[in-house]
N, C-alpha and C positions, 0 to 999 in steps of 0.2 A: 570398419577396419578391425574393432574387436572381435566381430565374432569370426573374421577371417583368419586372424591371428590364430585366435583358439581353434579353428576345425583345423589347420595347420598344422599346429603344433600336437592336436588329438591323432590326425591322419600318420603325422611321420613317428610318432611315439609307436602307433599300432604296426604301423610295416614295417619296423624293426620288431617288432615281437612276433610279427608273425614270420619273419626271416626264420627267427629263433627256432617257432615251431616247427618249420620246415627241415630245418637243421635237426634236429630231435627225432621226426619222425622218420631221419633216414630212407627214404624211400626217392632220392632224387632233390636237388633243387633247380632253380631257373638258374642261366648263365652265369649272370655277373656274378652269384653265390655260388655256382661252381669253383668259379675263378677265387673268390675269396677265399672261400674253403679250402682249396689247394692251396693258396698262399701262407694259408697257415701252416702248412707242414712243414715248413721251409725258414718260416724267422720266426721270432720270438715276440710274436702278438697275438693276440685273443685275434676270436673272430669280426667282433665289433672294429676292433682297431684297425684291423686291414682295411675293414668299409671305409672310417673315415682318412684313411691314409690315398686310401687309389679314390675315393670321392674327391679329394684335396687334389690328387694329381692328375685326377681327368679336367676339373676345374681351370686346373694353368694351363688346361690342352683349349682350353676356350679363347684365348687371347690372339692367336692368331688367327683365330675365327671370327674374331670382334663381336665375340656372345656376351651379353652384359647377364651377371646375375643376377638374380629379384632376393628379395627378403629371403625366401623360401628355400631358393638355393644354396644358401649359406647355411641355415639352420638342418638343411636334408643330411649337408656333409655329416655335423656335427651332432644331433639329433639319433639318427638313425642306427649306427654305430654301439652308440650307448644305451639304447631302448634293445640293443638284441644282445649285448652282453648282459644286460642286465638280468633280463628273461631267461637265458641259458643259463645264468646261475642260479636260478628257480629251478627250471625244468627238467627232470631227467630225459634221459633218453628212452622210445617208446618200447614197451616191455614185451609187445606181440606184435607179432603183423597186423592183426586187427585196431590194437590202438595206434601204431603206426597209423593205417592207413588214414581213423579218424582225424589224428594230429594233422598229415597234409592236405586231408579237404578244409579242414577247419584253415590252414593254414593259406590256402590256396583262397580263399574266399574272403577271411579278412584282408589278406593280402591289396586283392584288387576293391575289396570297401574301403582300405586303407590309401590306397592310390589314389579312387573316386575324391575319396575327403580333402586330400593335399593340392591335387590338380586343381578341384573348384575351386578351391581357393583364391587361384588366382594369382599368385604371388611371387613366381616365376619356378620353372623347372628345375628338375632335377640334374646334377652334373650327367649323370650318363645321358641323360634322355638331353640336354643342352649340347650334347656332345653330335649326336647325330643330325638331330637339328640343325644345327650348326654348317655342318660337313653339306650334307644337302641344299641349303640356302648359297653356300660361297662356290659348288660345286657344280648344282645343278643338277645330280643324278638322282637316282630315283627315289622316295623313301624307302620303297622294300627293297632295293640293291643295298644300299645304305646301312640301315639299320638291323638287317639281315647278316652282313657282311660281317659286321663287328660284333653281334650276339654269337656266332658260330665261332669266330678268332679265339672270345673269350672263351666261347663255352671248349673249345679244344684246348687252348692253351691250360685251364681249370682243371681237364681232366688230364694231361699229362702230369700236371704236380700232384695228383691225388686228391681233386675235390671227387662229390658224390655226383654219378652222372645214375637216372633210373626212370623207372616209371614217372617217378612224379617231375621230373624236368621237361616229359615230353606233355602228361596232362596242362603243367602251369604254361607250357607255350600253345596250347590250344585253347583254354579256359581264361587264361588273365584278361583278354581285349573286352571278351564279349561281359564277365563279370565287369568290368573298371568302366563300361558303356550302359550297361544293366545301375549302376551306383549314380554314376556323374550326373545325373537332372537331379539327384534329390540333395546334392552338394554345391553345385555349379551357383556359384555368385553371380547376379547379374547386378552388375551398378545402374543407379537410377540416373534418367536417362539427363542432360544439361537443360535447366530451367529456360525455358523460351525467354527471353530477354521483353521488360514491359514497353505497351508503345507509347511513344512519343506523345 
């Protein structure tokens, strides 16, 4: 359980900074950082804050869904948020296209090494990805109608308030699965297996 804790706690520290970088490198983000992104144009919260604010309200959207959170998922809202404010108040913004462009692969890659680490974990999901889950399970329809559905929602609604829609929103939706699939065996927790019972 410790060392799950920690590659936890390492994984969702690192995907909120690489949120950051992404953010930085201006060149696009993925969906739901659209939607954040836009939402900050609009009230009076860092970008961190927004995460853990719609993290918290996708959260209550689980209850009718009867999605039980894990450890994980409560520390993702909370976590994640503050690991990408943090980091943007480090990082400038990238000074050329070219370090752009480096910022979003670097960012694109930790991202989904980031993802790998928290997912093996083990320790339950993330509100968004609990979110579709969810929807699928009580619904029945398909994962890619599904989870499809509501990346496009956000990613439109994101860019009506002025988040960053570009290049790099459509690399990170081609790249993240097979990077986060390429990570996950050298993360993925296997518990060892229930001791055979001695005989009689």
């Amino acid at each position: 359980m410790t060392r799950r804790l920690v590659q936890l706690m390492v994984g969702l520290w690192l995907y909120g900074a690489t949120m950051a970088l992404m953010v930085r490198a201006g060149l696009g983000l993925d969906p739901w950082d659209v939607f954040h992104e836009g939402v900050t144009h609009h009230v009076d919260l860092t970008f961190g804050q927004v995460v853990i604010v719609v993290g918290a309200l996708v959260l209550l959207a689980w209850i009718p869904l009867r999605q039980r959170p894990g450890i994980g998922t409560i520390a993702n809202v909370l976590v994640i948020g503050v690991a990408a404010d943090v980091t943007l108040a480090m990082l400038p913004e990238a000074s050329s296209l070219a370090t752009g462009v480096v910022m979003l692969l670097a960012g694109i890659v930790g991202n989904g090494l980031a993802g790998a680490m928290y997912v093996g974990a083990g320790l339950g999901p993330g509100p968004r990805d609990g979110l579709w889950t969810g929807i699928v399970r009580r619904t029945g329809a398909s994962v890619r109608l599904v989870r499809t559905g509501l990346e496009v929602a956000v990613l439109v609604t994101g860019f009506a308030l002025g988040g960053t829609v570009g290049v790099g929103t459509v690399l990170y939706a081609l790249a993240i699965g097979p990077i986060v699939q390429l990570f996950l065996p050298w993360f993925e927790v296997r518990r060892a297996p229930a001791a055979e019972p001695a005989p009689a």
